[in-house]
Every structure is written in structure tokens, then in C-alpha cells.
N, C-alpha and C positions, 0 to 999 in steps of 0.2 A: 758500536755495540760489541762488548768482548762473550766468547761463547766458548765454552769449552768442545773441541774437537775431540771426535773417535778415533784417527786414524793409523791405522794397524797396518803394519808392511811384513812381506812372507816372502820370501825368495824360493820361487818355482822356476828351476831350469835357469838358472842366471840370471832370469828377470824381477823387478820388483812390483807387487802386485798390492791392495789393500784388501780389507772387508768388505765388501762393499755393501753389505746389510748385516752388523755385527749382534744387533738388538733388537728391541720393539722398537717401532718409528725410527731403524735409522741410523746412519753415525754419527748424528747429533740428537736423534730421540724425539725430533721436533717433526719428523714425518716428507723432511726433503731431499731425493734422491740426490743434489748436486751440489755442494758446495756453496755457500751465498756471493755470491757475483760472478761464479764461474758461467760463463757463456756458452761453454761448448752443450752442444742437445746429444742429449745419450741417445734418440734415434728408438724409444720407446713407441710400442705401437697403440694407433687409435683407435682400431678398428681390431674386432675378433670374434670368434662366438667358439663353439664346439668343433666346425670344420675347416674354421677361418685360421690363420698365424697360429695354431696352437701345435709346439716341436714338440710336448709330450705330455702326456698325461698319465700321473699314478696313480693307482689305489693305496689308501693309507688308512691303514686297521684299525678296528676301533674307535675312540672318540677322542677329541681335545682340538682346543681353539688357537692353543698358542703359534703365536705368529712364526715363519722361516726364518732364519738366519743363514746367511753365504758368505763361503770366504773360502779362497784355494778350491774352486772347482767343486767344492760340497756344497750341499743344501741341510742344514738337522732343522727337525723339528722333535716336538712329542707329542705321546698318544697315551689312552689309558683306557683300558677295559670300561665296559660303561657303569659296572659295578665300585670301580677303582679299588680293587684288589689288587691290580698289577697295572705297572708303571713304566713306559718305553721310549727309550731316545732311540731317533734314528735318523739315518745318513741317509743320502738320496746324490747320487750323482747327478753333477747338476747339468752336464751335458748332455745324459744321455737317458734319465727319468729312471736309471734301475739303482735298485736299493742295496745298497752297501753297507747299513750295518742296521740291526735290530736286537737292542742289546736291554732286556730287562732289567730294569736300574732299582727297582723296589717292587714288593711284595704286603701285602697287611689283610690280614684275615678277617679284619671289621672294621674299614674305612666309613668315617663316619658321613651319614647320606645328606646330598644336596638337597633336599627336601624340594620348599619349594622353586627354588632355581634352578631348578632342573634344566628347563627349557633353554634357558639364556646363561650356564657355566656346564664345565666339565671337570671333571678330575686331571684333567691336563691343559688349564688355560693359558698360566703364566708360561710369559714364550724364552727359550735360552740366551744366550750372549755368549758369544765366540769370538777365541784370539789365536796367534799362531798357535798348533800344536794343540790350542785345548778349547775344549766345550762345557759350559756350564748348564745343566739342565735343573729343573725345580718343580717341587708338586708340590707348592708351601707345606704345611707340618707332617705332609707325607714323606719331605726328604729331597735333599736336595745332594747334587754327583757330580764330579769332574769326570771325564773323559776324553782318551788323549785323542785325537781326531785321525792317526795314524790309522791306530790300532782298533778304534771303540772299544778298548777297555778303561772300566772304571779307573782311577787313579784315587780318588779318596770319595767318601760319601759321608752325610750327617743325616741322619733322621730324627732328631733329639730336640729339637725346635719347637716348641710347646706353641699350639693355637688350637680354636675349636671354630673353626672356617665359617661352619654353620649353614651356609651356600655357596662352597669350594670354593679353592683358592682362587687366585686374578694374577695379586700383582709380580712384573716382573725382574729379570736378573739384573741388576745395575753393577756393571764395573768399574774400578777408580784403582787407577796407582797398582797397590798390591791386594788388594780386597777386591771381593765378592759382597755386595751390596744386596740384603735383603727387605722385605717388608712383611709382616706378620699383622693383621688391623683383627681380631677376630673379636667373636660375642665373648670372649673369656679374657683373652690377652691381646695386646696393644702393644707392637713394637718393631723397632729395623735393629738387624746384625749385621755384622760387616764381620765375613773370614777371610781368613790368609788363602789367598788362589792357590799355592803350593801345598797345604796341608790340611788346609778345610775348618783350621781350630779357630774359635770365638775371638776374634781383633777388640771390637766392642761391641755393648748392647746398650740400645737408648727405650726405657719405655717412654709412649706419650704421655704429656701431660697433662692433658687437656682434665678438666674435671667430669664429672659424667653425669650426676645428677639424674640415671636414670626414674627414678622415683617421680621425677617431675611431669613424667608423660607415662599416661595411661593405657593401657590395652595390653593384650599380648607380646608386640613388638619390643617393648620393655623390658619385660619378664624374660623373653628368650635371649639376650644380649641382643639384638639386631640394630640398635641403635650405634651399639660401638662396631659395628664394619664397616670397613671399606674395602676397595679392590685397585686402588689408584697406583701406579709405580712411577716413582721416583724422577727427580729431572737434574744433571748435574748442569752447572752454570757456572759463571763466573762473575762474581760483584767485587767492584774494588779492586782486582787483584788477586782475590783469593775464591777460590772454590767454594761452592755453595749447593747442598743438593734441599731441590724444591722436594717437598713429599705432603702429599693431601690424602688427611685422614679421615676419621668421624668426630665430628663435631672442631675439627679445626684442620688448620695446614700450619706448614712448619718449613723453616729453615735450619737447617743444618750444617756442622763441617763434619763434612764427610772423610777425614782425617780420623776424629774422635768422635765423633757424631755428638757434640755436643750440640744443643739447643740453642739457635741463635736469635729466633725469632718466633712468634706465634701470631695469627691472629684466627678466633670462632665464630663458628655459624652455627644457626640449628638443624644441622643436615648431617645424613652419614649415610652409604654406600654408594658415594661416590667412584663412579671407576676411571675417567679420561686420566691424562698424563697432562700435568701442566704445561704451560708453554713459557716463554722468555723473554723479553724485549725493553732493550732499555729502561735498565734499573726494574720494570714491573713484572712480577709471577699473574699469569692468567693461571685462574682455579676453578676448576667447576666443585661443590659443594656439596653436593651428595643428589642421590635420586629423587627424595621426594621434593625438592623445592626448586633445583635443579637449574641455579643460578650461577652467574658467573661474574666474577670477583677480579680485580686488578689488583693488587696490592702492591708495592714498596718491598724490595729487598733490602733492604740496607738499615733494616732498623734493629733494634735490640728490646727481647722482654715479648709483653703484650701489645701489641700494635694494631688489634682491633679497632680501636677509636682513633687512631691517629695514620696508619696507613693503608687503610681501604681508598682506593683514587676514584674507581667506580664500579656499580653495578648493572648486569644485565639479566630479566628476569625471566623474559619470553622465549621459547622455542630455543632452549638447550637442550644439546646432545648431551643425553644420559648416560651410555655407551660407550660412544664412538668417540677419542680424545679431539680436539679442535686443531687447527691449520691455520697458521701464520704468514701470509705470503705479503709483501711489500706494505706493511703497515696495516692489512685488513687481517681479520680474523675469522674467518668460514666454521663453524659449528652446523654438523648434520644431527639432527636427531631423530631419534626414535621413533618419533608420529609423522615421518618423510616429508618435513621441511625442514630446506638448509638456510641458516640464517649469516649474511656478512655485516661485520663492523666493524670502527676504527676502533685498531688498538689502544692508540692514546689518550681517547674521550670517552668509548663503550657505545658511541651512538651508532643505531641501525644504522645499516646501506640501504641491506634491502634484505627481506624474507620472501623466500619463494617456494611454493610444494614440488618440490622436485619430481616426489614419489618417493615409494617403499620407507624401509626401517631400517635402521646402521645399527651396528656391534660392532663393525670394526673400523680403525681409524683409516682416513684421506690420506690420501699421499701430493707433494706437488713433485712434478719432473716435467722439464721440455716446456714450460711458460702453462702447463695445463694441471687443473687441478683433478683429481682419481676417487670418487666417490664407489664405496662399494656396500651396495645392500645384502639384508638379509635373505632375499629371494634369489639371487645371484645375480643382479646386474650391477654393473656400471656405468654409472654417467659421469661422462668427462667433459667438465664445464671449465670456461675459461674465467682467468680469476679478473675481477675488477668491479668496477662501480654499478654494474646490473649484468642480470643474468645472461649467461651466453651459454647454450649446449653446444659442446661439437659434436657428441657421439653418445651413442647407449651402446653396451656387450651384456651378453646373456651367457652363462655357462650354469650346468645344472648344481642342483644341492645346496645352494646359497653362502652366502661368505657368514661367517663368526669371527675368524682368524684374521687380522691387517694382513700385508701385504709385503714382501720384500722386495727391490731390486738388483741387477747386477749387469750393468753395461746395459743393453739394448733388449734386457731381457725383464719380464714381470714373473715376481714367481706367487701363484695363487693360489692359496688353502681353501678349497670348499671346506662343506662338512663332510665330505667323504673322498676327496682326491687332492693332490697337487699339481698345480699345470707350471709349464713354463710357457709364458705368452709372448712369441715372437715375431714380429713382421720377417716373412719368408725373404731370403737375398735378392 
């Protein structure tokens, strides 16, 4: 299996150091704290609640789901008034839980309202991606900002990006090469840009091509564009040799090169706001499909055109995580969803393991580290079940205000977004 790697080296004090959580899910995006076949156990903790392992706890203003990013001793995340008038990266020392930089990045005097998703998005969902010296933050067509990680000052920003979100942005920052990787799926416009990291200016633009045929379905949903959303962000990979970024829209997913972003592949479904992150394995793209049918799809990367009928390998139709993107660990596939049951399968075939009610609701995605896989509800728990062929709990953690945001790691540390703080969760020395 060839995979494309994150990893970003920073020379602090002589030493060389990486990212160690640069993006959504990961240095590979796929949701695994360590390397694939690195043995060493980062010595992450099992056990915690509010009194237990926890080195600090902040408060962080306002609202937004997107996940941490660390690297060089920082933590950023962002936030957003709940109105989404105003827009904010910020720093958080990741040693010592105080805030280091809070720098409003955008401003709009009539952001347009989350209506009904209120509940389950924010004006700050989509989470940043960090590299030495610089942070990329985003509040899809609210604007998106380099920041130099020094200084937290701006370095360039674009707000020029045309979508009508309709139930606020999702997807997140995807890096490659010299580009900044975005996704745009809204009820109006339909499409990913890639800018220059250095200057911010338009590299390419691809829209989808999927056809729309709104007209064909009835109801209001139709009418207000909601058929053509989605919230899904990106997966870069590698087939054949060459780079490949998975991206799952409405009413289809897509292959790309993420060079030119030209279209390498399609295949459709009749589903759209889909939010997981695809996953990867051997030649096949795992795609969840959108929310209401909420199915999951194997496909064939390696094909060209439409590839609907010819490389769909299999489908799985029960108890998908709607939400929460899925987890890949040694050929199984763990999907938590929404109605708190997690379901595992084999990747190669799509057949159940096994479904079990775990308990609670996911929004945010699993993590695996240490041979254990990190399941985190909406309520604020975690359960941390072992991965394999039936179910194994090792543990439950409870911490207040419940998760929205995934999860970052860095060395032997968990760093946790409620809806109203950041922890860093560490087993005391």
C-alpha cells in the first residue's frame, strides 16, 4: 500500500521535530496518531475524566467545531461569534494551556444564517493545517488567511470565494506541494481551489461535474439548493505513482490531480451532504454518500471518466456514521454513527464483523493510537474499545460539554475540543 505522508520537520533549539497533528485526522488524514507499522506506543492515556490526567484546561470563546492542529509547541484552532459576524484564529500554548495569540481574521456584517443546522455546524467548523512558520485557517466563503505562527499576524487572506453554505461551511484545509487545497460543495456553487501558500492567488479551479437534475426531486429541499451540499474534505493518496486527492461531493465523488485538479475519475449516487473524509486502502477510496441514505461505497481508484458501473467493488448500507469520518485499522473498518452504534468491516469485501450499540452520537471522527481505537461522543464521552473481530471496551472518559470537534495528538498528549474548552489529556509522570 503506497500512501502519501504529512511529514513536516521545524528545527527548535537544534533539534528536529514534526507536526505532529498538521490537519483534520492526522498526518495522513486517515485518523492514525503513529505511523503504519511503527511499534513504538506514544504512552497515550486510558483513563481521565475532569480531575483525573487532565495538565490543563482552557476556555475558548465563542463557537466552532474545527478540529486542533500542533506543531512546534503551539496548538491553533478557530472560533466564531455565534452570529458569525467575526472570525478568529488562535494560538494556545500547548505546554502550558495559555493563549498566545487571538487575532480576528475576518469580519461581515450579514453572514449568511445556519438555519436549520444550527445544532450540528458552526461558523467555524472547517479545522486549519499547519506547517513550519505558517497556519492556514478557513471559514469556507467567509475567507480564508495565512498566518505566520511567529508573529500571528496575517500574511495574506482571500474572501472572494463565492458559495452560499446554506448550513455553514465543514470542509477542511488540505495541503499539497505549494497549494492550499480547498472545497466549496454549496446550494449555489460546487467546487475546490488550490492557492499559492505564499500569496494566496487562484493556482486552479475545478467545478463539479456531476449533473444535478434538481427538478427530479420534490419538496423543498430542491428548491432551496440542499441537494447540491456537502461538507466532506478531501484525502490526498497516492495510485500508481502519482498523487491523487479523493474528494466526496453531492450526488458523487471524485478523483483528482491535485497538481491541476483535473478530473480523473467520477462515480454517482443519489445522496448529498455528506460530511466523513474518505479513507484509502489498496487501490479502493472508502466513501460515505451523503446523509440521507448514508451508505458506504468502495470504489477503484485507478479508473478514468465514469466509473459508476464498472468500479463500485461493494456496498454497505446499515448503520453509517453520518458525521463522524470512519477508521481503518489492519483491514477492518469501524464506522461510529449517529444513532450510537459502531459498526466494523472488512475493507476488502464490505462484509459486517459485527454492529454493536456502543452508546451516545458522533460528530467527531475516531482516532486509532497505542493498538486502541478513541471513539468520542456528542455528550462528552469516550470509549476506548479495542480494535478486532468483536467488541472489546477498555474504558469510558467523561468530560463536560460534549465533543463536535475530532481530536489531535502530540507525543503522549490528547488535545480535546469540547464545545466550550480545550484540554490536553495527559497520564501524570
Amino acid at each position: 500500500m503506497k500512501r502519501t505522508f504529512l511529514l513536516i520537520f521545524l528545527t527548535l533549539g537544534g533539534l528536529a521535530t514534526y507536526a505532529d497533528w498538521p490537519e483534520f485526522r492526522g498526518p495522513r488524514g486517515d485518523g492514525h496518531a503513529s505511523a503504519p507499522g511503527d511499534p513504538k506506543p506514544l504512552g497515550l492515556p486510558l483513563h481521565w475524566s475532569e480531575t483525573n490526567n487532565i495538565k490543563w484546561k482552557t476556555a475558548i470563546p465563542f463557537r466552532g467545531w474545527s478540529a486542533p492542529v500542533v506543531m512546534g509547541g503551539q496548538v491553533w484552532l478557530t472560533t466564531a461569534t455565534e452570529d458569525g459576524r467575526d472570525c478568529f484564529a488562535i494560538c494556545v500554548d500547548a505546554k502550558t494551556g495559555k493563549e498566545v495569540f487571538n487575532e480576528k481574521v475576518f469580519h461581515h456584517d450579514s453572514p449568511e444564517p445556519l438555519g436549520n443546522g444550527a445544532s450540528m455546524n458552526s461558523y467555524a467548523t472547517p479545522s486549519p493545517a499547519i506547517e513550519p512558520g505558517r497556519v492556514y485557517v478557513h471559514f469556507g466563503s467567509a475567507g480564508t488567511a495565512c498566518l505566520d505562527t511567529k508573529s500571528g499576524k496575517v500574511l495574506w487572506k482571500r474572501d472572494d470565494l463565492p458559495c452560499r453554505h446554506y448550513r455553514g461551511p465543514s470542509s477542511s484545509v488540505v495541503l499539497f506541494e505549494n497549494l492550499v487545497i480547498l472545497t466549496f460543495d454549496g446550494a449555489d456553487l460546487q467546487y475546490l481551489a488550490a492557492l499559492d501558500k505564499q500569496t494566496g492567488a487562484t493556482v486552479w479551479k475545478t467545478n463539479r461535474s456531476v449533473a444535478w437534475n434538481d427538478e427530479t426531486v420534490p419538496g423543498p429541499m430542491a428548491k432551496d439548493g440542499d441537494l447540491r451540499k456537502a461538507h466532506s474534505t478531501p484525502l490526498l493518496v497516492t495510485v500508481g505513482g502519482k498523487p491523487q486527492l479523493l474528494s466526496s461531493g453531492a450526488k458523487a465523488a471524485y478523483g483528482y490531480d491535485p497538481r491541476t485538479g483535473q478530473e480523473l475519475w467520477r462515480v454517482q449516487y443519489p445522496d448529498w451532504s455528506g460530511a466523513p473524509r474518505p479513507l484509502f486502502d489498496n487501490g479502493l477510496a472508502f466513501i460515505v454518500t451523503g446523509l440521507t441514505k448514508k451508505e458506504l461505497w468502495a470504489v477503484k481508484t485507478d479508473g478514468h471518466g465514469d466509473v459508476t458501473e464498472t468500479g463500485v467493488v461493494w456496498k454497505l448500507k446499515t448503520h453509517i456514521g453520518k458525521y463522524a469520518s470512519p477508521l481503518l485499522v489492519d483491514g477492518l473498518i469501524y464506522t461510529a454513527a449517529e444513532e450510537s452504534f459502531v459498526t466494523c468491516l472488512e475493507a476488502a469485501t464490505g462484509q459486517t464483523v459485527w454492529t454493536e450499540r456502543v452508546g451516545g452520537k458522533y460528530a467527531a471522527s475516531p482516532i486509532y493510537a497505542d493498538g486502541r481505537i478513541y471513539l468520542f461522543d456528542q455528550d462528552g464521552t469516550t470509549t476506548v474499545i479495542k480494535p478486532g473481530r468483536a467488541l472489546e471496551v477498555l474504558a469510558t472518559n467523561t468530560l463536560a460539554a460534549g465533543f463536535m470537534a475530532s481530536p489531535a495528538v502530540s507525543g503522549k498528549a490528547l488535545f480535546l475540543r469540547t464545545r466550550t474548552h480545550l484540554y490536553r489529556v495527559e497520564s501524570a509522570p
